[in-house]
C-alpha positions in Angstrom: 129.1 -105.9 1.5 128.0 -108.2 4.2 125.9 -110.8 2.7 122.7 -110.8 4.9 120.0 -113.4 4.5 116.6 -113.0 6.1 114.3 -116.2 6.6 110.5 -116.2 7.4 108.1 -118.6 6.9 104.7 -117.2 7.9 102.4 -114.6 7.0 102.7 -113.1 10.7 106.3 -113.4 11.1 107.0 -111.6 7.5 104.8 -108.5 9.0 107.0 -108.1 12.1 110.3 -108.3 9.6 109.0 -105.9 6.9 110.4 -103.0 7.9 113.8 -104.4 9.0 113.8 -106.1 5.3 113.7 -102.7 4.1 116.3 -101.5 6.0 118.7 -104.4 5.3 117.9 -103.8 2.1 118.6 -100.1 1.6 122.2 -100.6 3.7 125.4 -99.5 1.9 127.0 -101.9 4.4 124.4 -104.9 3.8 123.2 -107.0 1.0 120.2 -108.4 1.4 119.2 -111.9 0.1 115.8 -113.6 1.4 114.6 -117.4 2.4 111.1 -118.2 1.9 109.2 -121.5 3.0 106.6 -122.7 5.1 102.9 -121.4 4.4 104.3 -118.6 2.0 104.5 -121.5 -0.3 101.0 -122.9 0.6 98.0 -122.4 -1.2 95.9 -123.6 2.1 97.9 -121.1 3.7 96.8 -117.8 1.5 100.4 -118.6 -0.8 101.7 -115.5 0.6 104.6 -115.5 -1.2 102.4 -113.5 -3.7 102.7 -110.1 -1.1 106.5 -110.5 -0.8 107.0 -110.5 -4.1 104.1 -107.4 -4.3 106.4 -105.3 -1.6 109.2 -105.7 -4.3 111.5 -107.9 -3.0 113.4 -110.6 -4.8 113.4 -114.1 -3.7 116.5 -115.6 -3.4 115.1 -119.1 -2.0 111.9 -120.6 -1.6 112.2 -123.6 0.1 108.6 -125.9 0.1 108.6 -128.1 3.2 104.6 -127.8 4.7 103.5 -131.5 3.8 99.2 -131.8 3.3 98.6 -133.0 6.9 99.3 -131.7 10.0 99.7 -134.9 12.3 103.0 -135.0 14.7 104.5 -137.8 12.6 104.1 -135.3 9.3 105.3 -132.4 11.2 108.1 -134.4 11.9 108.4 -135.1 8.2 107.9 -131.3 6.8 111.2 -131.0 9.5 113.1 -133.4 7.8 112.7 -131.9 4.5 113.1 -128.5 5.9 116.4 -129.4 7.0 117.9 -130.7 3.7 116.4 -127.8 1.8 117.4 -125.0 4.2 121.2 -126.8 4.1 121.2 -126.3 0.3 120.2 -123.1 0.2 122.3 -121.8 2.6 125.6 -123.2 0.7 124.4 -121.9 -2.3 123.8 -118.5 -1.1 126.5 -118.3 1.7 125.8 -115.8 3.6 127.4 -113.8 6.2 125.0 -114.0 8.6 121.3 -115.2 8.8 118.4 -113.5 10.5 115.8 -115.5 12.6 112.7 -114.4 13.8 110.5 -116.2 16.6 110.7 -120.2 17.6 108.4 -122.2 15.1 109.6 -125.2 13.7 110.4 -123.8 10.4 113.1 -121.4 12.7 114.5 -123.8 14.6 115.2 -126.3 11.5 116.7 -123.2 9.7 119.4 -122.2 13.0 120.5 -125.9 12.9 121.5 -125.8 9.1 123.2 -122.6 9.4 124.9 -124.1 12.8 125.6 -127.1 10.7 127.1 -124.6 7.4 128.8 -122.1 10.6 126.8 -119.2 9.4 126.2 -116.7 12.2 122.6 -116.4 13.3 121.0 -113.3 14.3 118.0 -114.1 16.3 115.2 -112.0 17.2 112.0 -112.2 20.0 114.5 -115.0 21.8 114.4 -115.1 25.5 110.6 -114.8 25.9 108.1 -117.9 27.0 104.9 -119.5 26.0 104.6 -122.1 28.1 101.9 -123.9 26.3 103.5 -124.8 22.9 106.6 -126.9 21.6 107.9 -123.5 20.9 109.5 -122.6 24.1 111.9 -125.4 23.4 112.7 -124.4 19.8 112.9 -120.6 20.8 115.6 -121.4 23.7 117.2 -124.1 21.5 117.5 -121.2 18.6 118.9 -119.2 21.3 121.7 -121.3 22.0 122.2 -121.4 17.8 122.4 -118.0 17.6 125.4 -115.4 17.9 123.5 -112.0 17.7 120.2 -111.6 20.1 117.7 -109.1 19.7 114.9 -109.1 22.7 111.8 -107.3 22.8 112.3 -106.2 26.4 114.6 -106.2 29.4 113.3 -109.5 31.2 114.1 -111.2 28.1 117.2 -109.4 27.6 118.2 -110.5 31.1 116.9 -114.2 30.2 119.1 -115.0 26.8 122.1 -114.0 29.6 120.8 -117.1 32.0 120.6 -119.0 29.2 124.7 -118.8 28.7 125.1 -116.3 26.1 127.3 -113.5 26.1 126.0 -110.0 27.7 127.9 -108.4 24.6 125.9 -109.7 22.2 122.3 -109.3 23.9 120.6 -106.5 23.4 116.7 -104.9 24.2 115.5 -103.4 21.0 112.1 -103.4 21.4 109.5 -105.1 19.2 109.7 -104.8 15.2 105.6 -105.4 15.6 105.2 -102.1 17.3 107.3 -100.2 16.0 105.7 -101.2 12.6 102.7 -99.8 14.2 103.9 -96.3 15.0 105.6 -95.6 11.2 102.1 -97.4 9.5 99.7 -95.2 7.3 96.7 -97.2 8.4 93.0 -97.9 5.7 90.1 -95.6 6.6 87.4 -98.0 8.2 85.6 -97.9 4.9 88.5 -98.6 2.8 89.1 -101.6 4.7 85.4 -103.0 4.7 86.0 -102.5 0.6 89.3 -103.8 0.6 88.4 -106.9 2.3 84.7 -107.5 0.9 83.1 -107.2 4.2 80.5 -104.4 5.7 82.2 -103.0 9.1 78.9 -100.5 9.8 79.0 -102.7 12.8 81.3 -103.2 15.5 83.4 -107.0 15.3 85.8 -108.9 17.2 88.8 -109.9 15.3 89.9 -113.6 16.4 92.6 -115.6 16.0 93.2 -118.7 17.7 96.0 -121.6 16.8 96.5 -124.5 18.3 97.6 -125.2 22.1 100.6 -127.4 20.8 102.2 -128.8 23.7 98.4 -130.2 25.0 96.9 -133.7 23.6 93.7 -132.8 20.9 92.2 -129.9 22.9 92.0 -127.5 20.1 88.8 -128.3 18.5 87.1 -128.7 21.7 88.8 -125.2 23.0 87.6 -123.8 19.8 84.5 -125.0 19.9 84.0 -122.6 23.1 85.5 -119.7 21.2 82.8 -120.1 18.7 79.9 -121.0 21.1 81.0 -118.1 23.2 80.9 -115.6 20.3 77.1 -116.8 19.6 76.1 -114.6 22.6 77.4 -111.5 21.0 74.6 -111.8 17.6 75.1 -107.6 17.8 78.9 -108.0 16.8 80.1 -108.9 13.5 83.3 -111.6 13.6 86.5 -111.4 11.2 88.3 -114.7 12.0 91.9 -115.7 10.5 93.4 -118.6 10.0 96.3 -121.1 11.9 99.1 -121.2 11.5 100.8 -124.6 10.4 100.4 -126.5 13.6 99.5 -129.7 15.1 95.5 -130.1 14.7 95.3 -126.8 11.9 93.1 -128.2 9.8 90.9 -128.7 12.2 90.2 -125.4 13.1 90.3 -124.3 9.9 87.9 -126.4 9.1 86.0 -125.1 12.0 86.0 -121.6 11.3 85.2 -122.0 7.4 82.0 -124.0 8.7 81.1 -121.2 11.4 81.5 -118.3 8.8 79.5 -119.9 6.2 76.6 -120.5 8.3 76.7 -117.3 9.1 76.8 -115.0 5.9 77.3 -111.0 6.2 77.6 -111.7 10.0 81.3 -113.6 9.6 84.4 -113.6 7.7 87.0 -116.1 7.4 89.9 -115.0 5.8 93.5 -117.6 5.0 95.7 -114.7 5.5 94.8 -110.7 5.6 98.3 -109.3 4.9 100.2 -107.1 7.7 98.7 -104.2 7.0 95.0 -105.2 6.9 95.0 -107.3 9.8 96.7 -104.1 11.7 94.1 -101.7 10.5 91.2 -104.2 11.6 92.5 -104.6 14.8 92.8 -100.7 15.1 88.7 -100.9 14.6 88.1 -104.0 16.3 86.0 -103.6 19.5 87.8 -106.4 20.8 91.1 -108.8 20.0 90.2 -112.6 20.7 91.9 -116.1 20.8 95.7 -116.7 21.8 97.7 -115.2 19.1 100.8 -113.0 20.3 99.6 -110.1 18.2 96.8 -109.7 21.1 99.6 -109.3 23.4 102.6 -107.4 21.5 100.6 -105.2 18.9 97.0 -104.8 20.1 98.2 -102.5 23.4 99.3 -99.8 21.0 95.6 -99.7 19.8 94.3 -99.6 23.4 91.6 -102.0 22.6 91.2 -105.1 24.9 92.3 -108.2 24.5 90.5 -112.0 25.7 93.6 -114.0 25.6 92.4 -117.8 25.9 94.1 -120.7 27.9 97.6 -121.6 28.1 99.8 -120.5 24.9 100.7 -117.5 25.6 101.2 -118.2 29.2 105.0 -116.8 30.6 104.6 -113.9 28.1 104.5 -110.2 29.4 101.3 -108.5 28.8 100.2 -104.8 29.0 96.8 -103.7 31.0 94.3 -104.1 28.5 94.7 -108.0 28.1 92.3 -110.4 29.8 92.9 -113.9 30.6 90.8 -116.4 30.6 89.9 -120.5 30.7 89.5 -122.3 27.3 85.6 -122.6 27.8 82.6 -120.9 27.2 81.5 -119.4 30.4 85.0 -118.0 31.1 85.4 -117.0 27.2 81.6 -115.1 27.6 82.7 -113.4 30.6 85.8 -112.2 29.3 84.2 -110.7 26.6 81.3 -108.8 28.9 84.3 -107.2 30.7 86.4 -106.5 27.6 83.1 -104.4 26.7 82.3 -102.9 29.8 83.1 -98.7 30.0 84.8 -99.4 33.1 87.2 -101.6 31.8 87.9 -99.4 28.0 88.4 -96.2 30.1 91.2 -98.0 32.4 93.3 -98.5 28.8 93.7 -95.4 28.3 97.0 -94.6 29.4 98.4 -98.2 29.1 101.9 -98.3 28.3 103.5 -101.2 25.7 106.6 -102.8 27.5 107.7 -104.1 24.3 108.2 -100.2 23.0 111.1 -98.8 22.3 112.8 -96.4 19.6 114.4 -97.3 16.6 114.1 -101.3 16.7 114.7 -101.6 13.1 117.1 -99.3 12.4 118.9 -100.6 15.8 119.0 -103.7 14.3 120.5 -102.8 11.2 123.2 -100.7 12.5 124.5 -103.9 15.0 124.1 -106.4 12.1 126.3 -103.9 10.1 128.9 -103.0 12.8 129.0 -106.2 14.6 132.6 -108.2 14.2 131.4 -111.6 13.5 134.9 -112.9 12.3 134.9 -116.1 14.4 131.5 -115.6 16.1 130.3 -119.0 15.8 132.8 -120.4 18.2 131.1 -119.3 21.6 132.0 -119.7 25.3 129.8 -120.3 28.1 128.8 -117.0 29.8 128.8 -117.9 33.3 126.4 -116.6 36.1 127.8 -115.5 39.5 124.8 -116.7 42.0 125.1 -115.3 45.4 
């Protein structure tokens, strides 16, 4: 069996691989070990290795790197000991191959130990572009780590080929997010309000923002209009999650614990709400706010708007029902007004997802088994002819 290990380190990245865990896991071909670290290990964080270990799977490695402060010098740090413990579990699992979802930090630490160890890398959501975090360059740096590619659409598809890597081993997919979405059994609206201790008898935005990584200290001020903008809605009720482990975290989580309890029964602040509940609350959301990617990916299949703020999800390919708009409070307000309007809720109607397609999951399985990856890690160049 081909040994087949599976890193994630965040709550939103384990949603998106849930499914595809399964699968690996239920291959007569595969056998599946997983690598846990980052905020899975992180009390601040929701410690959401607790709903891995709930789904049924066993751990093979948790690896704690997330240091107490999220400053570039201790990201830097939390790198460093990512590295070393990534390295050691690697040689004492050894796998076959190693999957890779996304472009944090935490990704791009694990690609260069298995580079380093000359495990093949199967990498998934390369190819795509947020121009307004440090992750661009660790998603295009995994890219060029990684032997196996797996893109959410054909422009990406199309983009890990300009990027030198061989046409062979690129291949559109689709998005594990959405395709989560279609097989999901979702909560009744009252079982969620029960499930997550909060009355939902009226209509809320769900928000999540993190921060703008690859700008200098804006993300409390950006924030701060977020929060100042939702204080003209008093009629909706807010669920707000929290960051992920980013430059300047703390400070909106800080933030949004200090907004939600001066505002009791209207607001809920929540560390982590697990895959499924944060799905089934934006399937009743009235609206999807901040600048996560789930806004852009997930939210179209809902056909419920989303206010996408300022700059980091900038490059990324988004369906009809997202709205873009400047990191302050006029242009936040406005975006709202609109994301409410009839005019604008009966366009979405018959948007289409480009990051749809059939079988993602089960594609992925089937290429991870079937896939010769004797001597995969030594790779060539793939040229582009340019007329």
């Amino acid at each position: 069996m081909r040994k087949t290990a599976v890193f994630t380190s965040t709550r939103a990245e384990y949603g998106l691989l849930k499914c595809l865990i399964q699968g690996i896991d239920k291959s007569v071909e595969l056998q599946l070990q997983l690598i846990v670290s980052g905020t899975h290990l992180s009390a601040d964080y929701g410690m959401t290795i607790n709903e891995i270990k709930a789904d049924g799977f066993k751990v093979d490695e948790s690896v704690e790197m997330v240091l107490s402060h999220d400053t570039p010098t201790g990201i830097c740090k939390s790198m460093g000991l990512a590295m070393i413990g990534y390295g050691e579990a690697l040689i004492r699992n050894s796998p076959d191959i190693l999957v890779i979802l996304g472009d944090r930090y935490e990704a791009f630490c694990a690609a260069a130990a298995a580079q380093i160890c000359r495990i093949p890398v199967a990498h998934i959501h390369g190819g795509e572009s947020t121009e307004g975090l440090i992750d661009e360059a660790f998603r295009h740096s995994i890219t060029k780590m990684s032997h196996l590619h797996f893109a959410s659409c054909e422009v990406y598809r199309q983009r890990i080929i300009q990027l030198g890597e061989a046409p062979d081993r690129v291949f559109n997919v689709g998005a594990l997010g959405v395709e989560n979405i279609r097989r999901m059994s979702f909560m009744e609206h009252g079982e969620l309000a029960e499930s997550i201790g909060f009355s939902l008898e009226k209509p809320y935005f769900l928000v999540t923002f993190h921060p703008v990584t690859l700008e200098k200290a804006t993300s409390g001020e950006q924030f701060q209009c977020l929060l100042d903008a939702l204080d003209f809605f008093p009629e909706f009720n807010v669920i707000l999650t929290k960051t992920n482990a980013d430059t300047d975290s703390r400070v909106i989580n800080h933030m949004i614990e200090a907004f939600a309890r001066e505002r009791p029964g209207r607001c809920l602040a929540v560390a982590s709400l697990g895959a499924n509940r944060y799905l089934a609350a934006m399937k009743y959301a009235a609206a999807v706010i901040g600048n996560s990617s789930s806004g852009i990916v997930e939210a179209p299949c809902f056909r419920i708007p989303t206010v996408n703020i300022g700059d980091r999800q900038k490059g990324r390919i988004r369906a009809g029902n997202t709205l873009n708009c400047s990191p302050d409070t006029v242009s936040i307000r406005r975006s709202i007004d609109i994301s409410l309007s009839p005019a604008f809720r009966e366009s979405l109607s018959d948007i289409s997802n480009p990051y749809e397609r059939p079988d993602t999951h089960s594609r992925i399985v089937r290429l991870i088994e079937n896939t010769d990856i004797v001597g995969i890690t030594t790779k060539t160049f793939h040229n582009i002819k340019f007329s």
